[in-house]
N, C-alpha and C positions, 0 to 999 in steps of 0.2 A: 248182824251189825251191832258193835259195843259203842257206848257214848265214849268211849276215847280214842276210836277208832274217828267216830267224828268230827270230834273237836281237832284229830291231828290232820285229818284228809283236810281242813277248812283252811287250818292255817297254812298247811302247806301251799296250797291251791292259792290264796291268798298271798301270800310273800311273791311264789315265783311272778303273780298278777303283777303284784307291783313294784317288782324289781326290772321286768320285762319292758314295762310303761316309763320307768326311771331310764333305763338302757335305752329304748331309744328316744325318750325325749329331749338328754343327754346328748346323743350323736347329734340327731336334728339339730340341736342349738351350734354343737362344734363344726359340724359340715356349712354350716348358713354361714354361720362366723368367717369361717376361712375364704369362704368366696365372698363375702360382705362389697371389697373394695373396687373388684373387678368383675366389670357385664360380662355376660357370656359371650365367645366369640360368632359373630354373625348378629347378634342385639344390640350394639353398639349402636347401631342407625334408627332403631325402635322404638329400645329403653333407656329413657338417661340413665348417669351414674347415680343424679339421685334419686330417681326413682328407685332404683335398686338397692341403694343403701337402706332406702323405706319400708321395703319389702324386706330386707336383712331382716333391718332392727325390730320389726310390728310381728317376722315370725318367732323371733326368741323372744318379747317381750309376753307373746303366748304361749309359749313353750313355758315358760317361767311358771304364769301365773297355773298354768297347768300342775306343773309339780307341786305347787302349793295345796291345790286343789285336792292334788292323788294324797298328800301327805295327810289332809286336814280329813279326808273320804273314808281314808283307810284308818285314819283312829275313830269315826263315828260310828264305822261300820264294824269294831272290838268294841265300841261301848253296846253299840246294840244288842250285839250276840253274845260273846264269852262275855264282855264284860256286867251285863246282865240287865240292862238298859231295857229292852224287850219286856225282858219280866217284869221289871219294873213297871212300865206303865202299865202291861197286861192286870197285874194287881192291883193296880190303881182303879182302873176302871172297874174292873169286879165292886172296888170297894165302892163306887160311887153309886152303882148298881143295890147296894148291900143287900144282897143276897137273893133280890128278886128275883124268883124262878121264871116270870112272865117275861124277863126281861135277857134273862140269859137263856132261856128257851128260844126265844124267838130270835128275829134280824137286829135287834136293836145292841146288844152288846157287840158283836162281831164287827157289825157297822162301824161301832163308834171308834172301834180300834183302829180301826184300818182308818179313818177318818184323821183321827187323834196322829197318828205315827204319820201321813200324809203332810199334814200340815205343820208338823214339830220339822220335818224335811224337807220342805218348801223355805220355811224361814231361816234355815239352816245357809239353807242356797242364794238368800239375797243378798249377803254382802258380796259374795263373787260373782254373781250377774250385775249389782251396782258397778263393782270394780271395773269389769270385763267394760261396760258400757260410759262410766263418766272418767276413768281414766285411762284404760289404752284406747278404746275404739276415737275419743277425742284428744288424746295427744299425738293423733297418726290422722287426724282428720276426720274422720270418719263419723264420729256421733251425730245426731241430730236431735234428739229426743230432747226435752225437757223433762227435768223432777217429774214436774206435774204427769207427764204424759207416759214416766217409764210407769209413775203409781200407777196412775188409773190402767192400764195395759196389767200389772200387779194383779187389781182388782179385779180384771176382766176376765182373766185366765182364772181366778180360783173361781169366784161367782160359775164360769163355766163348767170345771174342773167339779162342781158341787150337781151342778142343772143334769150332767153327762153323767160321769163319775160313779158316783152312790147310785142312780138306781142301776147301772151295770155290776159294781160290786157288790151290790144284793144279791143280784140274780144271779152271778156269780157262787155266792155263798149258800143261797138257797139249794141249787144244783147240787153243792159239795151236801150237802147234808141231806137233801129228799132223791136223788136221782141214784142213792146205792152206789157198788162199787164202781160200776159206770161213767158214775158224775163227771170225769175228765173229759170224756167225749162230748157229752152235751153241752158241755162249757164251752169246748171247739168249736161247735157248732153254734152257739151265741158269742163268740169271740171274733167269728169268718162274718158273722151275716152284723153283725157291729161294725166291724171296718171296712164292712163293702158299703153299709149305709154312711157310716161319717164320709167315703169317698166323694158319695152325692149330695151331702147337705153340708157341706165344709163350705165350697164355693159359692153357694147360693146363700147360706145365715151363718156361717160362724167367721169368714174372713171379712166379710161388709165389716161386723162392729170393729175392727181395728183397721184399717184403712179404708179409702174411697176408690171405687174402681166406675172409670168411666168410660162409655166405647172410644175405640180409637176412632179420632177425629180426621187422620191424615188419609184422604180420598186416596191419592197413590199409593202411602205406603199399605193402607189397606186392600187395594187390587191385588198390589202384587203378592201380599198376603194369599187371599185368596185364590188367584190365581196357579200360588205354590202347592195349599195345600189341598186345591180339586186336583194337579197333576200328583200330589201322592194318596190321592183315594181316601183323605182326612176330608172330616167333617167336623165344625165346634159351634157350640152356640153361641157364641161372640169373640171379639176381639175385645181386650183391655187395656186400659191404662192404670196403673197403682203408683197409686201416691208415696212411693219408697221411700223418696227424698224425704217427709219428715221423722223417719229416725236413721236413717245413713245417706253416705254419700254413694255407697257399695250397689253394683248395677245387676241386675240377672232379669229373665223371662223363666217363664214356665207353664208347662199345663197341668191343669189341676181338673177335678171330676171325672168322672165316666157316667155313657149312654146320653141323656140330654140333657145332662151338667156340664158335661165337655166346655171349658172354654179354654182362648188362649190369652195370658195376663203378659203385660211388658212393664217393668220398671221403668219410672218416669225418667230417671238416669241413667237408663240406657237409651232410651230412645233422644235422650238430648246427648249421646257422646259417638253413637254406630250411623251412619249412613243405612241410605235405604238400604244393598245390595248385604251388608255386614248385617243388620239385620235378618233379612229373610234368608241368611245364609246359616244363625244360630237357629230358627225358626226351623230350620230342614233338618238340624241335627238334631232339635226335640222330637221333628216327627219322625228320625231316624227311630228312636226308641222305639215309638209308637209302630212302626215296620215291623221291625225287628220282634216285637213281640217283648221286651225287656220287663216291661211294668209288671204285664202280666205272669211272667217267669218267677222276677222279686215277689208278688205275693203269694204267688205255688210255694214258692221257697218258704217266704213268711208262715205261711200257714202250716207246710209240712213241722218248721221248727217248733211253732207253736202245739202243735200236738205231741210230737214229740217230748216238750218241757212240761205240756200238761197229765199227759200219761207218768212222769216220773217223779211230778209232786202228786198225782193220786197215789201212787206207791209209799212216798217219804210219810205221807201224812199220816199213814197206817204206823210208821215205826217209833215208839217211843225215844230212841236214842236219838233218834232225827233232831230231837225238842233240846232234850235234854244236852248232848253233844254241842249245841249251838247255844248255851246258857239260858234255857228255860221251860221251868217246871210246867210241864202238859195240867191243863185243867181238868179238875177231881167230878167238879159239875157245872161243865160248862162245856158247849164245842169247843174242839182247839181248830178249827178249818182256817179261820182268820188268822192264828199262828204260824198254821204250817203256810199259808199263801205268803205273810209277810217274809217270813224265813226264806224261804225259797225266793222272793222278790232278791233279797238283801245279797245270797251267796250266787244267784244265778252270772253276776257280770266278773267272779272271780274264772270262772270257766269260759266266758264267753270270750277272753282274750285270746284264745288260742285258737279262734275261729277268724281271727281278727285278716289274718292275711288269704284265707277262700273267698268271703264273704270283698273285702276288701279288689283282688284279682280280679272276681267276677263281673266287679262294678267298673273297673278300668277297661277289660274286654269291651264290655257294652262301649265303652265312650268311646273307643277306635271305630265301632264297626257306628254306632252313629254319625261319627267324622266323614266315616266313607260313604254314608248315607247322601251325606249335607253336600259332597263334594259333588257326586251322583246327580243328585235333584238341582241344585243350584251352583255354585260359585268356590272351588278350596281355595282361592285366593283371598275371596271375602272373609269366607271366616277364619284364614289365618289373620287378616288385620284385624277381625275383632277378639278374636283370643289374645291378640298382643294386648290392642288396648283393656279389656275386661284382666289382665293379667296386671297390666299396670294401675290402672283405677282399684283395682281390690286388694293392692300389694299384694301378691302371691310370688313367695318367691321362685326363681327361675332356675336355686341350688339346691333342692332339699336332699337329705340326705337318701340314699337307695334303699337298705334294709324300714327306716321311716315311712317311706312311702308304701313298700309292700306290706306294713299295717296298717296303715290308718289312711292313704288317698284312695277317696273313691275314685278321680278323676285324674289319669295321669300328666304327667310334670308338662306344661307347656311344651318344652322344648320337644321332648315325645310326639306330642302331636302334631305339631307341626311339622318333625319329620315324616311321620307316618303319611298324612297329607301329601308334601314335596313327592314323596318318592311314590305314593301309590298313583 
């Protein structure tokens, strides 16, 4: 491997990236466009016209703001690398260090890097999650949030992102440098037993500090609850209700944890827009998943990919062109672990496009055969009214383009599913 062999594989891999994302974000916006003015036939009685022009206009005005995004992404991500951005602050921090061996020996320089580059990235990100959130999400109705509360939500992710974070990227880094050439593996293995623990301590202390979740109060709808999911052999530790409403109008349920973290959460805007029967009918097709075995497939899957990526930066990290080919000089006396992690961070999602329509397919699959579940156990006529209304409440539109979707929808097109439904 020659460092221009590098720097040409990056760019390459990189352009086609974001010529692919240009392509179909492009189509997206001309296929939505063209059906803008006209409901689908058979939606006429469901969805109004404006509703549909809403869901036009809210999906191009995301598509937009996307390409802005891939544009502004893809020059940060040449400053970093070729353009030598990387090294530069790699340097920096050495110099802050000036030259203590105690310091570059141990956790404390690597840390600060990956810290340092963490948070230069975060702040990078705040003008288009301000954007995304005080100007489309509430000129389409949607927003709820205040200033105040998108900050503090700000501060509560990094404060986390700090509590969680650093001592996993330690330990992380510790591995790469004391566990030999093995170190990949044992990083998997604190990588797997890391995101089977956040599965169980998410629901119970890290979702509390940003919303309030309280049990469901409604006696009926909670039998029938119940009731659903003793006949699907499910079992949770409560029912919930979450205070959605104060930053959207946007409705969903969901189950979250595993083992006796399990519960099931409902948005307060769903349950004030779905009748009982539309309810417990979305509530069957989560435990479709849960049937089906899905979750547990996605993180066989996760986990296989994760090793896979992490056996192949134990590789890169050994190769000097790796560094160098990516605009940055390997340290003389110093680890480079924390380089070769970031580097590999940075070029990993130029490839990851091309997985876009597997990963993408597998996830639609699931959501038919959860349909069939939901129909099974309860109601398909239920939850076609509420896929209409959840369709219409979230503007989702009802035209996206077909090559679009087989990248980027996990969940196929309403109208899909509801045929699938009718006819099965």
């Amino acid at each position: 491997m020659t460092t221009d062999l590098v720097t040409t594989l990056f760019l390459v891999f990189l352009g086609l990236s974001v010529l692919l994302q240009i392509w179909l974000a492009r189509r997206q916006i001309r296929h939505v466009s063209a059906h803008r003015d006209r409901v689908p036939e058979g939606f006429g009685e469901v969805i109004s016209h404006e509703a549909h022009v809403k869901a036009a206009d809210y999906t191009c005005a995301n598509q937009r703001l996307r390409l802005v995004q891939l544009a502004f992404a893809t020059l940060i991500l040449l400053g970093w690398t070729v353009g030598g951005g990387l090294d530069l602050l790699n340097d920096g921090v050495l110099r802050f260090f000036g030259g203590d061996e105690s310091a570059t020996a141990s956790l404390l320089y690597p840390v600060t890097l990956v810290v340092l580059f963490t948070l230069v990235g975060s702040i990078i990100e705040l003008p288009f999650e301000w954007y995304q959130n005080f100007r489309i999400e509430e000129k389409f109705g949607f927003n709820r949030m205040t200033h105040r509360l998108w900050l503090t939500d700000v501060i509560k992710n990094t404060l986390l992102s700090i509590v969680i974070g650093v001592p996993l990227i330690a330990a992380v880094l510790w591995l790469m440098g004391a566990a030999g050439p093995t170190w990949w593996l044992w990083a998997w293995a604190l990588w797997m037993a890391f995101n089977l623990l956040l599965m169980v301590i998410y629901p119970l202390f890290i979702a509390p500090l940003f919303n309030e979740f309280k049990p469901l109060e409604d006696e009926g709808l909670r039998a029938r609850v119940n009731e659903l999911m003793q006949r699907c052999g499910f079992s949770a530790k409560g029912l919930f209700v979450m205070d959605g409403s104060k930053r959207s109008a946007q409705s969903n349920a969901y189950f979250t944890g595993i083992g006796r973290s399990k519960r099931v959460v409902f948005y307060d805007t769903l349950l004030a827009r779905l009748s009982a029967g539309e309810l417990e009918a979305v509530l069957a097709h989560e435990l479709g998943h849960f049937h089906h075995k899905h979750i547990m497939k996605l993180i066989a899957g996760l986990f296989v990919m994760s090793l896979i990526g992490l056996a192949t930066l134990g590789w890169l990290a050994q190769q000097p062109a790796f560094y160098l080919g990516l605009g940055v000089t390997p340290n003389a006396s110093a680890s480079n672990d924390a380089l070769a992690l970031l580097l590999f961070l940075l070029v990993l999602p130029c490839l990851s496009v091309v997985f876009g329509p597997l990963s993408s397919g597998r996830s639609r699959q699931y959501e038919f055969q959860a349909d069939a579940y939901a129909k099974k156990q309860s109601s398909g006529a239920d939850l076609s009214t509420a896929l209409v209304k959840l369709t219409e409440d979230n503007a989702s539109t009802l035209t996206p383009d077909p090559w679009y979707v087989r990248f980027n929808y996990s969940h196929p097109p309403v109208i899909e599913r509801l045929a699938a439904l009718k006819s099965g």
